[in-house]
C-alpha positions in Angstrom: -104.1 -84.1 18.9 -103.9 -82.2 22.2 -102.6 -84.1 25.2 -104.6 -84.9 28.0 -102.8 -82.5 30.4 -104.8 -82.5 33.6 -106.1 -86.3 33.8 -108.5 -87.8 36.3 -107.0 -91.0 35.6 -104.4 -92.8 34.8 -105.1 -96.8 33.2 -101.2 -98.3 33.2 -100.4 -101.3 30.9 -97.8 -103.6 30.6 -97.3 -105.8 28.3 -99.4 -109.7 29.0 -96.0 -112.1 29.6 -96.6 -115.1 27.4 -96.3 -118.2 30.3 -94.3 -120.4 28.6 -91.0 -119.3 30.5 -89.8 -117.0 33.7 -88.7 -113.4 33.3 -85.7 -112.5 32.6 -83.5 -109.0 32.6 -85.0 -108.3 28.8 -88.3 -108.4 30.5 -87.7 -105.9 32.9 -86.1 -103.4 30.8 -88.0 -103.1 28.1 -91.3 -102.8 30.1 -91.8 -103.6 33.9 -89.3 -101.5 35.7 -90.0 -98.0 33.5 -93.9 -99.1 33.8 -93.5 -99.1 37.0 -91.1 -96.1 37.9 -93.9 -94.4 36.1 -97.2 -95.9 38.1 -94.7 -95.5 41.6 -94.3 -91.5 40.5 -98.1 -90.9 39.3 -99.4 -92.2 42.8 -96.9 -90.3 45.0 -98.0 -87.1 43.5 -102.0 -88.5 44.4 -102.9 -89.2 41.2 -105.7 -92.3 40.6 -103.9 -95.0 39.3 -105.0 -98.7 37.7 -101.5 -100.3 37.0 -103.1 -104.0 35.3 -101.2 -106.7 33.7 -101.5 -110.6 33.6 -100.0 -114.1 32.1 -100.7 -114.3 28.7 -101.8 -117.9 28.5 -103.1 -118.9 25.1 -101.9 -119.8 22.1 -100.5 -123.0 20.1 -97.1 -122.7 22.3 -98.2 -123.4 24.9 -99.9 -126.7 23.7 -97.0 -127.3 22.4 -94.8 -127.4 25.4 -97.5 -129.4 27.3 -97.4 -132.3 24.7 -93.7 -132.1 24.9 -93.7 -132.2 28.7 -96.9 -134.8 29.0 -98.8 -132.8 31.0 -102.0 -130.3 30.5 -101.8 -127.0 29.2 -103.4 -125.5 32.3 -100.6 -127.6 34.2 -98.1 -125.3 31.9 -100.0 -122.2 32.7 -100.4 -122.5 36.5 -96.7 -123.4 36.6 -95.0 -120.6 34.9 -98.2 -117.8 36.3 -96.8 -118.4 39.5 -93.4 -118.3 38.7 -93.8 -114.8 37.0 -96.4 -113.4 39.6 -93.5 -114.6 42.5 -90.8 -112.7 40.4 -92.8 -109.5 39.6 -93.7 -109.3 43.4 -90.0 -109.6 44.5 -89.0 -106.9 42.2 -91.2 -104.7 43.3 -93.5 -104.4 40.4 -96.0 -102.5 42.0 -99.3 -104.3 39.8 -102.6 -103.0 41.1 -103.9 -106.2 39.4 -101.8 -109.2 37.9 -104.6 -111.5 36.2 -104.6 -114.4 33.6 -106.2 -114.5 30.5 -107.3 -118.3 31.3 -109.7 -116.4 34.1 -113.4 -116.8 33.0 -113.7 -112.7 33.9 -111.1 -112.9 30.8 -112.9 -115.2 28.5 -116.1 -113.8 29.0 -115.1 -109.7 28.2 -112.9 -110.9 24.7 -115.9 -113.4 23.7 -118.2 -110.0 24.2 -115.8 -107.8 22.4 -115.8 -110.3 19.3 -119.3 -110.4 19.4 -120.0 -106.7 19.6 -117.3 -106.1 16.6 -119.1 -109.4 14.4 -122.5 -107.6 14.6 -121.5 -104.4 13.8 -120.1 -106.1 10.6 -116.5 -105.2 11.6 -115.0 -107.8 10.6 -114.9 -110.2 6.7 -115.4 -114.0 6.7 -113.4 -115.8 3.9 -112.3 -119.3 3.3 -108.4 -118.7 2.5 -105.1 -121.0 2.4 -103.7 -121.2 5.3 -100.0 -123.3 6.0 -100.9 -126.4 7.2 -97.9 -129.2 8.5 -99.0 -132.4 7.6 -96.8 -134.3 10.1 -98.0 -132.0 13.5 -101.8 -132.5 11.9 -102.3 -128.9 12.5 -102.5 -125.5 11.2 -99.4 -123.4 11.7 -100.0 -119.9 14.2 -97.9 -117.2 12.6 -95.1 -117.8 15.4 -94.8 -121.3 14.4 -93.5 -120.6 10.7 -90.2 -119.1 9.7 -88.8 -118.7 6.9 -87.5 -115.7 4.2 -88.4 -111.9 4.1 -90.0 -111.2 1.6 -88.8 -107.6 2.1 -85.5 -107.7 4.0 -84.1 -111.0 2.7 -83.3 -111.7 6.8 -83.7 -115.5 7.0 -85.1 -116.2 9.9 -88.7 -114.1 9.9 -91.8 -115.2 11.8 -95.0 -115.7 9.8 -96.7 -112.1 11.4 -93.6 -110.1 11.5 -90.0 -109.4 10.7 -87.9 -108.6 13.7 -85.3 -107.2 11.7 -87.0 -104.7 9.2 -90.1 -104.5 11.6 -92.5 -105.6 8.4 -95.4 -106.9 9.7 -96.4 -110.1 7.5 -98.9 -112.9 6.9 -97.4 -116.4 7.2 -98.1 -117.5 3.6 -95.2 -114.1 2.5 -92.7 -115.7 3.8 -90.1 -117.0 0.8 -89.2 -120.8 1.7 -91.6 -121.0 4.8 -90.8 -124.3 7.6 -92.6 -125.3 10.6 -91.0 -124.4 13.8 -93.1 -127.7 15.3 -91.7 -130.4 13.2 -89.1 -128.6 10.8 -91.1 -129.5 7.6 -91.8 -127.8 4.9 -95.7 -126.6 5.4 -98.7 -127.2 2.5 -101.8 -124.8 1.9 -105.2 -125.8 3.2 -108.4 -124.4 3.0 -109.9 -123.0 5.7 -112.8 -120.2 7.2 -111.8 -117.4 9.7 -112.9 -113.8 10.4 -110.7 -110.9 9.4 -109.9 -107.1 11.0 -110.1 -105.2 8.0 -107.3 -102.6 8.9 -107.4 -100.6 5.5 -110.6 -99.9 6.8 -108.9 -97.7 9.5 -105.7 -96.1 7.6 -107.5 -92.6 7.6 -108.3 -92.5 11.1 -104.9 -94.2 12.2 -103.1 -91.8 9.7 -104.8 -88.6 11.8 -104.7 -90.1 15.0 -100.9 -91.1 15.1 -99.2 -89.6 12.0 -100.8 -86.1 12.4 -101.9 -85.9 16.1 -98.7 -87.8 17.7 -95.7 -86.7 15.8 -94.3 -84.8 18.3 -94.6 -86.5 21.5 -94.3 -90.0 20.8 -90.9 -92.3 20.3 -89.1 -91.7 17.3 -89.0 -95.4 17.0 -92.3 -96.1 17.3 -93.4 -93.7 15.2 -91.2 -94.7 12.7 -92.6 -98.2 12.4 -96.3 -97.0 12.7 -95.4 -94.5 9.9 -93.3 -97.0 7.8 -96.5 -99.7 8.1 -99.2 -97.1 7.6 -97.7 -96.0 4.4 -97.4 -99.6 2.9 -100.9 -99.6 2.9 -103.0 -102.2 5.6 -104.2 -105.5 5.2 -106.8 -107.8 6.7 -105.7 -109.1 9.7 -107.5 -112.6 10.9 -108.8 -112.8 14.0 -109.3 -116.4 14.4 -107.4 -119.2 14.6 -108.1 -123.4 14.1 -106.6 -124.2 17.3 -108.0 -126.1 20.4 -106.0 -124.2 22.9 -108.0 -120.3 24.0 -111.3 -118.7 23.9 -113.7 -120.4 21.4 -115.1 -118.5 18.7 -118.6 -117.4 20.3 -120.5 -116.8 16.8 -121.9 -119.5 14.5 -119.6 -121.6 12.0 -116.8 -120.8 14.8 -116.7 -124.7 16.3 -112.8 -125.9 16.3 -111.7 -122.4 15.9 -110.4 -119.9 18.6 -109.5 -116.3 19.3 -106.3 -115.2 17.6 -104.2 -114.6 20.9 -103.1 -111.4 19.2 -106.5 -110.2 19.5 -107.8 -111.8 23.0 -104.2 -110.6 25.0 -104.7 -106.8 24.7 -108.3 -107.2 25.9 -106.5 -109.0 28.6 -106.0 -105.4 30.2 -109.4 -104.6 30.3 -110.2 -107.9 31.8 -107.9 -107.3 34.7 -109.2 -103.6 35.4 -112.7 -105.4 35.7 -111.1 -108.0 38.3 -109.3 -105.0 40.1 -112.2 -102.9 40.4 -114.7 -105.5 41.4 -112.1 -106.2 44.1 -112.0 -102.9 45.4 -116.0 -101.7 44.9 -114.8 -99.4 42.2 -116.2 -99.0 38.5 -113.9 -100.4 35.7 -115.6 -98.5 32.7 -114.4 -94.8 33.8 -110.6 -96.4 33.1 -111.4 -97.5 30.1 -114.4 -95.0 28.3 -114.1 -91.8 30.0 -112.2 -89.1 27.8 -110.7 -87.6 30.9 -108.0 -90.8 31.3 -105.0 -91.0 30.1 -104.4 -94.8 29.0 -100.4 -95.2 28.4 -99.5 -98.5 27.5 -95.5 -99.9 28.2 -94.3 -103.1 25.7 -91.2 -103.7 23.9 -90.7 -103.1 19.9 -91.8 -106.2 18.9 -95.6 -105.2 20.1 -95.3 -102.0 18.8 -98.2 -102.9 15.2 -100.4 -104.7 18.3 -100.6 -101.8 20.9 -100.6 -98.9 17.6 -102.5 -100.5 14.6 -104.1 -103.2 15.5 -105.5 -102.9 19.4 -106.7 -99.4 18.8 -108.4 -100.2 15.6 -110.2 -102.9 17.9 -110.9 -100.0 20.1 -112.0 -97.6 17.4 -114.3 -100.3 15.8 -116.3 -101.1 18.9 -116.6 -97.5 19.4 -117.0 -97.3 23.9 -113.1 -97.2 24.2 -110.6 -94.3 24.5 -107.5 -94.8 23.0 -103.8 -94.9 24.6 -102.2 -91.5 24.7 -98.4 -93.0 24.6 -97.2 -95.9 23.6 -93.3 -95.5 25.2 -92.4 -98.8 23.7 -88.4 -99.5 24.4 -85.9 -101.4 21.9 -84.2 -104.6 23.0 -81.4 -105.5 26.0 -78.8 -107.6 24.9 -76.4 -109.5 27.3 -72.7 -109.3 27.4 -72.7 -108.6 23.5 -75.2 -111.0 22.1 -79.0 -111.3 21.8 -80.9 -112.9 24.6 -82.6 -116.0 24.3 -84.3 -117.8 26.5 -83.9 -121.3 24.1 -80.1 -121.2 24.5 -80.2 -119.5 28.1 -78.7 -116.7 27.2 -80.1 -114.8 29.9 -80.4 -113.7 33.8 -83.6 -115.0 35.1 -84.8 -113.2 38.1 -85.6 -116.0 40.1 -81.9 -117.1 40.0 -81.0 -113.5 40.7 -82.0 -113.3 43.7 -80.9 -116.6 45.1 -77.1 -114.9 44.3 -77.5 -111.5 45.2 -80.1 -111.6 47.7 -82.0 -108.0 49.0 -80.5 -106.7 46.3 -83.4 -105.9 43.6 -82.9 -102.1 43.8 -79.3 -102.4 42.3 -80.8 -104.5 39.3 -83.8 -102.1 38.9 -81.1 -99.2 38.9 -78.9 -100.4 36.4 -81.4 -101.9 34.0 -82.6 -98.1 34.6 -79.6 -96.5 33.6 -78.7 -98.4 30.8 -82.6 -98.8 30.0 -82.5 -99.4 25.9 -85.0 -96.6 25.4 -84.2 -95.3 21.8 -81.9 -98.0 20.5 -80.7 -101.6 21.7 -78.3 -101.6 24.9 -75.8 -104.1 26.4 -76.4 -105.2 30.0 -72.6 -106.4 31.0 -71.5 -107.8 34.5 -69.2 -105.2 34.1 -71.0 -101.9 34.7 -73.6 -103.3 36.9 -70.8 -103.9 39.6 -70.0 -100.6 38.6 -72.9 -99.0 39.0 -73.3 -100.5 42.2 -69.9 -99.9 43.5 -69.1 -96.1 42.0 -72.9 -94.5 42.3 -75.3 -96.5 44.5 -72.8 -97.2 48.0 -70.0 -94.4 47.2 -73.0 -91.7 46.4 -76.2 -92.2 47.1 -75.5 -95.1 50.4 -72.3 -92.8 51.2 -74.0 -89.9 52.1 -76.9 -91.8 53.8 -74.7 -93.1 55.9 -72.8 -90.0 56.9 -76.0 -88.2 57.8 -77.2 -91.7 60.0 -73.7 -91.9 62.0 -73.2 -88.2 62.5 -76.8 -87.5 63.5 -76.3 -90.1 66.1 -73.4 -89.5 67.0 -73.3 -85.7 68.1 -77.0 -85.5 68.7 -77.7 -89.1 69.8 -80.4 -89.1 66.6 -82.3 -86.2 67.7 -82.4 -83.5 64.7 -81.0 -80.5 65.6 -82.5 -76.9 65.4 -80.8 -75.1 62.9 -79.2 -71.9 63.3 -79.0 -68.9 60.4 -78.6 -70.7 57.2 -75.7 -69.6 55.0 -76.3 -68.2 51.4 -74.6 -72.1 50.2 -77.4 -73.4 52.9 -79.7 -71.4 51.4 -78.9 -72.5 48.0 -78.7 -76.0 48.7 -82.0 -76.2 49.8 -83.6 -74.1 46.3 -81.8 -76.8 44.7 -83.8 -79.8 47.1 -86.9 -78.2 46.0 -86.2 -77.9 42.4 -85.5 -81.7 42.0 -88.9 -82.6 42.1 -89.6 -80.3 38.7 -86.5 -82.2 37.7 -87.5 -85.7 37.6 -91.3 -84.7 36.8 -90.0 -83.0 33.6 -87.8 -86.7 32.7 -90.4 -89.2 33.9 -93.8 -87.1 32.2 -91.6 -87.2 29.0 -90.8 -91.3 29.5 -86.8 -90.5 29.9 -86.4 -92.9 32.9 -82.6 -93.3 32.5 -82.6 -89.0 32.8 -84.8 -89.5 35.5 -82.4 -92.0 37.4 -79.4 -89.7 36.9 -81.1 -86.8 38.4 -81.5 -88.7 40.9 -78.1 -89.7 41.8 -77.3 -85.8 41.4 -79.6 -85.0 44.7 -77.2 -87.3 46.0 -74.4 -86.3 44.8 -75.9 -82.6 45.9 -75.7 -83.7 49.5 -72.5 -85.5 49.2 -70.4 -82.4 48.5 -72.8 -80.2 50.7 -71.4 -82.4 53.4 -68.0 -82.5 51.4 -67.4 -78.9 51.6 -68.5 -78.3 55.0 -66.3 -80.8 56.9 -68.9 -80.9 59.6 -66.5 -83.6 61.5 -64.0 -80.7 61.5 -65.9 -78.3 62.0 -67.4 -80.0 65.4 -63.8 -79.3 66.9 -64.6 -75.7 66.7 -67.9 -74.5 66.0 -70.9 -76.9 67.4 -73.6 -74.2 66.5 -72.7 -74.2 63.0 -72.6 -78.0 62.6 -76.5 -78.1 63.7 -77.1 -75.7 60.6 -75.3 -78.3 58.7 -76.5 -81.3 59.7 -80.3 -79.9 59.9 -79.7 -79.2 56.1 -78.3 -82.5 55.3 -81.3 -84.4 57.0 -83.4 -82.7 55.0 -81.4 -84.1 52.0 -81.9 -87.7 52.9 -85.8 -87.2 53.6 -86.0 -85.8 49.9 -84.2 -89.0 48.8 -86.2 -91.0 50.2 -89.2 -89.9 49.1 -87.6 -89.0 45.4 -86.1 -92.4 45.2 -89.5 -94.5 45.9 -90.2 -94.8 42.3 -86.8 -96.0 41.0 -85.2 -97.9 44.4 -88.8 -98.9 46.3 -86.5 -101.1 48.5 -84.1 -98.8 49.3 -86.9 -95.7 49.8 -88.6 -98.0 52.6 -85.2 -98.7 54.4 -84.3 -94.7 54.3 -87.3 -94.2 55.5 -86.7 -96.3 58.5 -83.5 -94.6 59.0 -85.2 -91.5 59.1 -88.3 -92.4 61.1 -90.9 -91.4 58.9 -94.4 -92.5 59.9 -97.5 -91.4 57.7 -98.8 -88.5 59.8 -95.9 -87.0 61.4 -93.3 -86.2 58.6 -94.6 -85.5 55.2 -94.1 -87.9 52.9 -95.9 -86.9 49.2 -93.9 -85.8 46.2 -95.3 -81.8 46.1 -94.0 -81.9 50.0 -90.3 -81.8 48.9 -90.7 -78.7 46.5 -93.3 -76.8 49.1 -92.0 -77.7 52.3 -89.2 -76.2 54.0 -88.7 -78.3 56.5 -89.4 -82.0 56.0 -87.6 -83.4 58.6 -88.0 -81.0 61.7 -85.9 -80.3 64.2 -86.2 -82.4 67.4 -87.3 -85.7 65.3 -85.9 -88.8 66.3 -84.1 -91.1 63.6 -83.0 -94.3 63.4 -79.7 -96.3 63.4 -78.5 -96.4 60.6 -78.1 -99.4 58.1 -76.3 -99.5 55.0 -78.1 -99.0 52.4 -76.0 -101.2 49.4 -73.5 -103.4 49.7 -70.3 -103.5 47.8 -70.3 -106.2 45.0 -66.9 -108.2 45.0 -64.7 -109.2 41.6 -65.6 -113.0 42.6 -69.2 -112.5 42.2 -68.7 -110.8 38.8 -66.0 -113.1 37.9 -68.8 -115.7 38.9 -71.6 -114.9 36.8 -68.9 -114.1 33.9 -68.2 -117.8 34.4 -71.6 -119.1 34.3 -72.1 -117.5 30.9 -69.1 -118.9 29.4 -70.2 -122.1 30.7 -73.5 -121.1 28.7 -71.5 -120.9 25.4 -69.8 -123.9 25.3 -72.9 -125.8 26.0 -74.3 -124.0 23.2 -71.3 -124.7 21.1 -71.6 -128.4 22.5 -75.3 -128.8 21.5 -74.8 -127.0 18.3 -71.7 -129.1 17.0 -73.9 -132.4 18.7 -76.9 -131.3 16.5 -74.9 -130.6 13.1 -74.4 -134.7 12.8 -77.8 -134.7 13.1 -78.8 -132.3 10.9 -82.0 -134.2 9.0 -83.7 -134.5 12.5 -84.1 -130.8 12.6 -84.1 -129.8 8.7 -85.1 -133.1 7.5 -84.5 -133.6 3.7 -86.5 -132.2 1.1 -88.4 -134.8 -1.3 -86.5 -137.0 -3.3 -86.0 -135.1 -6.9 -85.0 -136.4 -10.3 -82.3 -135.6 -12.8 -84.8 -133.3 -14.3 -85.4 -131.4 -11.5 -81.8 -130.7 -11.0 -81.1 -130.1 -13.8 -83.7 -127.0 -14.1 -80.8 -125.2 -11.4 -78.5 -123.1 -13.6 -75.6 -122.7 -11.5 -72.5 -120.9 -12.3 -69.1 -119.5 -10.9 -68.9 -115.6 -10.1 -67.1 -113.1 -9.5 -68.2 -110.0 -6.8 -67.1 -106.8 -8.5 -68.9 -104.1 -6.3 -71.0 -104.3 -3.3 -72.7 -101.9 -1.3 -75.0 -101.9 1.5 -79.1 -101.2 0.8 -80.0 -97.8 2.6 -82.1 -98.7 5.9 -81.4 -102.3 6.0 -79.4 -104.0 8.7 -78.8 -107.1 6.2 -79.0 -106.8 3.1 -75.9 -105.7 0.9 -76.2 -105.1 -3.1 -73.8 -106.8 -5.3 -73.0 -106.7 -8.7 -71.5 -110.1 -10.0 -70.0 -111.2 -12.9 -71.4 -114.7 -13.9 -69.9 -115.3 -17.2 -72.7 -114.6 -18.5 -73.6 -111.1 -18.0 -73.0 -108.5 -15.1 -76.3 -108.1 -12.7 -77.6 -107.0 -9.5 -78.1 -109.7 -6.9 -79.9 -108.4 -3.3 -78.5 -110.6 -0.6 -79.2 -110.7 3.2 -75.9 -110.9 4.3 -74.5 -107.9 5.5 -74.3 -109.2 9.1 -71.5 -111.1 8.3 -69.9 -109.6 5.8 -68.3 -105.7 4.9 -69.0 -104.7 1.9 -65.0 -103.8 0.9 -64.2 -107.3 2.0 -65.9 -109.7 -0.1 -65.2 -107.2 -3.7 -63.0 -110.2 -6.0 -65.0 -113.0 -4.1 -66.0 -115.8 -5.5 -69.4 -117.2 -5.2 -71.4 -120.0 -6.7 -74.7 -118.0 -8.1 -78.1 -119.5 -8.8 -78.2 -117.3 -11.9 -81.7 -118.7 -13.6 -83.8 -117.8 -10.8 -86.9 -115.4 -11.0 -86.0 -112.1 -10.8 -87.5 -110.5 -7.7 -87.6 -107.2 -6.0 -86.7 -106.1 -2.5 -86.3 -102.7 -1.2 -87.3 -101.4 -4.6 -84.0 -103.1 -6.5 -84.8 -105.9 -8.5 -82.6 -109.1 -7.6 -81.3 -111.2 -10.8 -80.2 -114.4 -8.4 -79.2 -115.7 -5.5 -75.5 -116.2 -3.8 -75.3 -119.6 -2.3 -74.5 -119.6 1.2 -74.3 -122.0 4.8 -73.4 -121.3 8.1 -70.8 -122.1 10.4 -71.0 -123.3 13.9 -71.2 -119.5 15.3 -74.3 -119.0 13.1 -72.3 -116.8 10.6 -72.9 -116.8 7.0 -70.3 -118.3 4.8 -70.0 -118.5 0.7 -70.2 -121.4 -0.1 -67.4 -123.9 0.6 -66.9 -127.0 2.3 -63.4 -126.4 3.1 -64.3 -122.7 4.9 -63.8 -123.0 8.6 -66.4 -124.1 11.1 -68.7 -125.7 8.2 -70.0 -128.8 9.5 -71.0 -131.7 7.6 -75.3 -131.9 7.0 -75.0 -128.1 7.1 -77.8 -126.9 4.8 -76.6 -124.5 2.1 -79.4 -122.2 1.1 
């Protein structure tokens, strides 16, 4: 499939934060800053742009938290809406709309889009089980069951996907399924919904991605679309018996809502309506016209929404274009471990700012430079202090700096006319020019951590341009040449300051107030630094200067360091606290009989070989020695164990269970295991360290 080379639009999306929480630095890695970078850079080279987002606001969560809290769900939504909008503004996240799905213009567009779909015939009705917990009174949303994978063995799967194998899943898969509401074990109910046949759509999403984006989109997200594409599709409901979201607007549809799966992505069109009414545009050219390029930016959990499911909406209702990139990134851990929001594992923006105040540029940077765009990355304390410290004031604010102060102070801030430039002035300046080819080529092709390291060269360019020619020596002895000099310099910082806009909009405006640059008199547009050869001319007045960055001290660091140790122990803390009471968050199964337990055929074994399962993260396969026989047991613990260090183990071994198959290997049993306080794995053992009594062995 050709790429739309020459657009005459661009419709930006970023992924619909659910409002249940505020944003933290996962958020803005894995899709606000590069979403951003990338709207910043398509407007400074004049492009039309509709950048549209909003608070994703339904769903059975966020009832949830309002029972919990004794308060409405709108009093939920409103809260965290405005907590998000405040820290998206702050950070610069340059929205051209930020809407709500909870707005009527919202309700009304995903109640028309079900309709249009339900009379075309898109779409099956059937009465099917669904989980149901008893004790909540409710019918469990995918999100709100965990349990097994069915194809990964990772234990702690949601009931629409596996984060660990990527599988996408319907609740009633999951091996040993629990409600994440009450901690009981769900029942099946019958119930009606409406269905997205997606094996309808395998042969157009098979040409469309497999054959027509193979070469320019993410490995990764290829991958997954490839890997769910060639497991063959499944119906896909689209309703939900919920009384939180948009009612079902068709007959038999009363008590039932939209799926939030399916009302969020229809959330961007609903804000390009808003936007456009705002601003006496049309919204349907940004959404139907075949001359847009619609690029949507979410993180690797939303990759089956934004590539299978959302455009087989799109392609079913037949008036909508399809996304042309889907640059999903993979996850940002923190100081080594996963983020999570329920144990505050986390840096929330709002708290951010309140410690490093005026300081959202350095964030932005080094979530930019260590942005997780092909695999998972680490965000440490560590290198964003350096990163602030070795690139952003000794490079990019150093040489800022120098220009301000000498400008000033040999030409009391007036530019001054150059004289005949030197073959290394001359080649300086080719090299200004060619930087905005440079960081076109990175940010057209999604590689915003390139893109912030080209950058940093242009300062680094200037820095030993200024390096080399000693003007403060040179002042002693040749005044004339220093003008050439400095003139070439200047012209330095204005190309940094308009190159920087899209990665450091804080820092672009203050260089630009350095320099004096109004709209009108200096130009200011992206083409300008590659076709002008003067930007700054001679006999412009700058500013004083400012600095640019400050340095970031060990105490700070050793600060936030502090905070997250803190974070630990109270984890720890809860964690041990919670083990005692174990049966209020796992309660205990239904009383058995003798019977029962006597149907469980357990036996000592021995591990004689093990070996991990090719393209699984978790699961090892082990040969073990029950007495018995010798057989091949599949188990999901390869997190916590090597496979050389548990050969001669013992294990207990649940050896009459029914043989079942994952990955294509047919497992014979299952190893008995618990967990520890660190939430590692452990054979089973009451004696082994860190296993606390009520611990659940599984």
């Amino acid at each position: 499939m050709a790429q739309n080379t020459s657009p005459s639009r661009y419709t930006i999306t970023a992924a619909l934060p659910y409002t249940n929480g505020p944003i933290h630095i996962g958020h803005l890695a894995g899709v606000y800053v590069p979403a951003d970078i990338y709207s910043r850079y398509l407007r400074l080279k004049g492009n039309d742009v509709a950048f549209v987002c909003g608070s994703d606001e339904h769903g059975v969560a966020i009832s949830m938290k309002a029972k919990k809290e004794g308060v409405t769900p709108k009093e939920i939504i409103d809260k965290y809406h405005g907590i998000i909008k405040k820290s998206f503004a702050d950070f610069g996240i340059s929205f051209d709309n930020y809407s709500r799905t909870s707005a009527q213009v919202h309700h009304e567009t995903a109640s028309e889009f079900f309709k249009k779909m339900y009379e075309q015939g898109d779409f099956i009705e059937e009465e099917t089980e669904q989980l149901y917990d008893d004790e909540a009174n409710q019918f469990l949303a995918d999100r709100f069951v965990i349990g097994t994978c069915p194809r990964c063995g990772h234990h702690e799967a949601y009931g629409d996907q596996c984060e660990n194998c990527g599988s996408s899943l319907n609740a009633t898969d999951l091996i040993d399924p629990k409600s994440t509401i009450t901690g009981t074990v769900p029942t099946l109910k019958k119930t009606k919904h409406w269905f997205l046949p997606l094996d309808r759509y395998e042969g157009f999403l098979k040409k469309w991605i497999l054959e027509g984006h193979k070469s320019d989109w993410k490995p990764n997200v290829y991958g997954q679309c490839k890997s769910w594409i060639d497991e063959g599709l499944k119906p896909r409901a689209v309703t939900r018996d919920l009384d939180w979201g948009i009612p079902v607007p068709v007959d038999g549809g009363e008590g039932k809502v939209l799926y939030v799966w399916f009302d969020a992505p229809i959330g961007y069109i609903s804000s390009t309506k808003e936007w456009a009414e705002r601003e006496g545009k049309d919204w349907e050219p940004y959404w139907k016209d075949q001359s847009t390029k619609l690029v949507h930016f979410i993180g690797k959990d939303n990759i089956v929404f934004h590539c299978i499911i959302f455009p087989s909406m799109l392609q079913a209702n037949g008036d909508y274009i399809l996304p042309e990139n889907v640059p999903a990134n993979e996850f940002l851990n923190l100081e080594g471990n996963k983020l999570s929001t329920s144990k505050n594992w986390a840096v929330w923006l709002h708290e951010y700012l309140e410690e490093f105040p005026d300081m959202q540029d350095v964030l932005r940077y080094t979530l930019t430079a260590n942005a997780p765009e092909t695999k998972d990355n680490d965000f440490t304390w560590k290198d964003f202090q350096a990163r602030n410290n070795n690139e952003l004031v000794a490079i990019f604010g150093n040489f800022v700096n120098r220009v301000a102060v000498l400008t000033h102070k040999y030409y009391d801030g007036t530019i001054p006319a150059p004289g005949e430039l030197t073959s290394t002035d001359k080649e300086t300046l080719s090299s200004l020019k060619s930087y905005p080819d440079l960081l076109s080529n990175s940010l057209e092709r999604y590689r915003f951590r390139e893109g912030s390291q080209e950058l940093m060269n242009l300062a680094r360019l200037g820095n030993k341009y200024l390096a080399d020619a000693e003007p403060w020596k040179l002042i002693k002895t040749d005044e004339e040449r220093v003008k050439t000099i400095m003139y070439v310099a200047l012209q330095i910082a204005a190309g940094l300051a308009i190159l920087s806009e899209p990665f450091l909009p804080f820092t672009s405006k203050k260089l630009k107030g350095i320099l004096n640059v109004q709209s009108g008199k200096v130009e200011t547009s992206w083409e300008s630094v590659s076709s002008e050869d003067t930007l700054l001319p001679a006999g412009h007045i700058i500013n004083k200067s400012e600095l640019l960055f400050r340095k970031i001290e060990d105490a700070e660091i050793e600060h936030q360091l502090q905070k997250l140790e803190d974070t630990k122990k109270e984890n720890a803390s809860t964690t041990n606290s919670a083990a005692t009471m174990e049966n209020k968050i796992v309660p205990q199964k239904d009383t058995i009989t003798y019977d029962d337990f006597s149907k469980l055929d357990m036996r000592v074994g021995t591990i004689i070989e093990a070996e991990k399962m090719p393209k699984a993260d978790k699961l090892l396969v082990l040969k073990v020695d029950t007495g018995l026989d010798t057989r091949t047991i599949v188990s999901g613990i390869a997190k916590s164990f090597k496979p050389e260090d548990i050969v001669g183990k013992k294990v207990t071994v649940l050896v009459n269970l029914a043989p079942r198959k994952l990955r294509g290997v047919e497992s014979q049993g299952m190893i008995l295991m618990t967990e520890n306080k660190e939430e590692k794995l452990v054979f089973v053992n009451p004696d082994a360290d860190g296993v606390l009594n009520g611990e659940v062995i599984s």
